[in-house]
N, C-alpha and C positions, 0 to 999 in steps of 0.2 A: 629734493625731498618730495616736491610733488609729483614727480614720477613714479617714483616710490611705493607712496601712497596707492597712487592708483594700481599699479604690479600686484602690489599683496592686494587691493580686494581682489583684481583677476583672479589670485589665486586661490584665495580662498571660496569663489562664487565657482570654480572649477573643480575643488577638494575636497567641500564642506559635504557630510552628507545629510540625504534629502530629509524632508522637515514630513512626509506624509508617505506613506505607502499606496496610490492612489492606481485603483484599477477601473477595468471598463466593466460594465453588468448588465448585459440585454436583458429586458424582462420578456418574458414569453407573449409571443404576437396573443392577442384575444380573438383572433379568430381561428387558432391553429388547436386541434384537439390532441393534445400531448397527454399521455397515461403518466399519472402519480404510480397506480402500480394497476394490476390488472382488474383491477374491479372497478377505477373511475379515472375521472381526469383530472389533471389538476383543477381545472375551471372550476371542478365541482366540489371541491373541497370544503369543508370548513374549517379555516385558518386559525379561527378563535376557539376549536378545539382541541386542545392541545393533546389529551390520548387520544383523538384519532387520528390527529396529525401524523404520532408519533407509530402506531398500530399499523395507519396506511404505507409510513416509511421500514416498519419489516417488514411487510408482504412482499415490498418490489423486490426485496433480496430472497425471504422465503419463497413466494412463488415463481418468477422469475430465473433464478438461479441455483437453488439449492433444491430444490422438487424435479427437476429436469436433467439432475446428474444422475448417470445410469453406472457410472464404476465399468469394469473389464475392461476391454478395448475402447471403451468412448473414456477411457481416463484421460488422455490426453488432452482431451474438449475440458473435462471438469478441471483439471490443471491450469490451464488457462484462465477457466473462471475464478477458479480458490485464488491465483496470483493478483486476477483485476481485483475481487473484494480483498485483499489485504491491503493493496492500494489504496481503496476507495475508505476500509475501515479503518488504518490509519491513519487517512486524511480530515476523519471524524475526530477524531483522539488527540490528534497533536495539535499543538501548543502553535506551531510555524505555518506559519503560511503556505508557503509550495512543498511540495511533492520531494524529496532526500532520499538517498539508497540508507543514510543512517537514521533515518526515521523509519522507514520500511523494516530495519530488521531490527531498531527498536521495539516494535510492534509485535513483532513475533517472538522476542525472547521474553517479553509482556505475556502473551500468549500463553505459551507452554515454554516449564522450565527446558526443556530437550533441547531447544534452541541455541541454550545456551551452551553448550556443551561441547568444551573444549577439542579439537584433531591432536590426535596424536603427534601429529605434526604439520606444518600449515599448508598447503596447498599454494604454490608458487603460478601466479598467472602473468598474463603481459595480454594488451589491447594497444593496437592503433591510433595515439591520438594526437591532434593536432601538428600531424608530422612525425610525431618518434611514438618508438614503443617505451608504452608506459608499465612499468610494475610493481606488481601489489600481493598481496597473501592474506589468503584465506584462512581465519584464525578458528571460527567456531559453525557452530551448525547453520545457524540464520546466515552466516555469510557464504556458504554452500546454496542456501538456496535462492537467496538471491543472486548468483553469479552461475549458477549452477541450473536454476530452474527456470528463476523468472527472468532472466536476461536470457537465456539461451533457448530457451523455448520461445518467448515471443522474437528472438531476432531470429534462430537459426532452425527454426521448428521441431528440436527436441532437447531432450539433456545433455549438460558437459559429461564427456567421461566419467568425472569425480562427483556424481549424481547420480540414483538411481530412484526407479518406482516400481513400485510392487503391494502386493495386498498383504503385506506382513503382519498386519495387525498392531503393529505400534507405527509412533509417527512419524519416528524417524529412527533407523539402526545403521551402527558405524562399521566400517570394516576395514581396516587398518594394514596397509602396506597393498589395497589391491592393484597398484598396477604403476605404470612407467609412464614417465613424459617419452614423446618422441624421436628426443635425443639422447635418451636412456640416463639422463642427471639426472633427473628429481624421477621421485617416486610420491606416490600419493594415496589418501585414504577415499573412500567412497562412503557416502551418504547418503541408505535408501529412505525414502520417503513413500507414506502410504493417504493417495491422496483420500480414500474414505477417513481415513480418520482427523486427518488437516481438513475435512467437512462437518464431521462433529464439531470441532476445536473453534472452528469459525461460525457455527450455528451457535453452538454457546454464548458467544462472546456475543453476537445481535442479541441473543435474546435478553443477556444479561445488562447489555448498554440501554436496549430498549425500556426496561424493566428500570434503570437504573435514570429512566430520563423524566417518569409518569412519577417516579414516586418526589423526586427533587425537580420541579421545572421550573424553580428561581433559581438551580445551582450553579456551579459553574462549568460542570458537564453541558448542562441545558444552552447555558449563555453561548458557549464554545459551538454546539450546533447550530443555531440561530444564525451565527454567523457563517457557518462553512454552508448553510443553505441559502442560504440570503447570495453566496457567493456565488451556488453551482445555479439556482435556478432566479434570481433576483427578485424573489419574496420572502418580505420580511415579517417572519412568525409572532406576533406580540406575545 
């Protein structure tokens, strides 16, 4: 019995899960001059003001990145950028701790209803993983551009087939039966996307979050950033 005993704590001191979520947080050396955004440093901030806290944190995306997108040919570079801020602004927004593909495109069908917008028919993929080929199907538009855009472009330096980009003037338009897999089974729809206007759609949403942080800074939007700042830079906003 008392073997026993001890077996099951082993096992449950091996099972149980963890009692805290506990991570590491460097805070910024004091002698390093790191830019809040382009007009000052963090060092120089005031902390205990909270619209300019909040002001200073949409400049680093307003100036920074959305002022320096040039459209035509530099779209590519702006795709890149629209992909890291949807990262970076669903990691503002959600509820979870780390980074998810189903957070990510939670976020976008949040966004704009387009997103949401059922393929004709699914889009059958397969990726290399952990030794076999894994597969899976692309159901709607946010799941095209994440597999389609923002995986494919930051791994493979462009779009999947069943993706495209163009200045259409909407944000996304479908087109249904364009083309073959390579071993002529499936066939698949295309979804272009227009990164100027997925820039408007993302300039909105900062300004709207930002907007939405001044007027509530005891809510639980506010509390939610506090903490995902506290996270990225390890200061803690009162």
């Amino acid at each position: 019995m008392k073997l026993r005993r001890i077996l099951a704590r082993l096992f449950n001191r091996r099972h149980s899960a963890p009692t805290s979520t506990a991570r590491i947080v460097y805070a910024l050396p004091d002698n390093y001059k790191k830019f809040y955004n382009q007009d000052e440093f963090f060092r120089n901030v005031d902390w205990n003001n909270w619209n300019s806290v909040v002001d200073g944190f949409e400049r680093r995306f307003e100036k920074w990145y959305f002022d320096h997108m040039a459209g035509g040919h530099a779209s590519y570079v702006d795709l890149c950028a629209l992909c890291a801020l949807v990262e970076v602004f669903s990691h503002y927004s959600s509820e979870k701790e780390w980074h998810d593909p189903k957070h990510y495109k939670e976020f976008l069908r949040r966004l704009d209803p387009v997103f949401r917008t059922h393929l004709p028919a699914p889009v059958e993929i397969t990726r290399w993983e952990a030794g076999r080929w894994k597969h899976g199907k692309l159901k709607d538009y946010a799941d095209v551009f994440y597999a389609g855009v923002r995986c494919s472009l930051h791994h493979h330096g462009d779009l999947a087939s069943f993706a495209g980009m163009s200045g259409t003037g909407q944000l996304a338009v479908g087109r249904a039966n364009a083309g073959r897999s390579l071993c002529g089974t499936y066939g698949y729809s295309l979804v272009v996307f227009d990164p100027g206007q997925l820039k408007i759609r993302l300039r909105e949403w900062l300004r709207g979050y930002c907007k939405g942080l001044k007027q509530e800074p005891g809510g639980s939007v506010a509390r939610r950033f506090r903490d995902r700042f506290e996270m990225d830079f390890g200061i803690r906003i009162p």
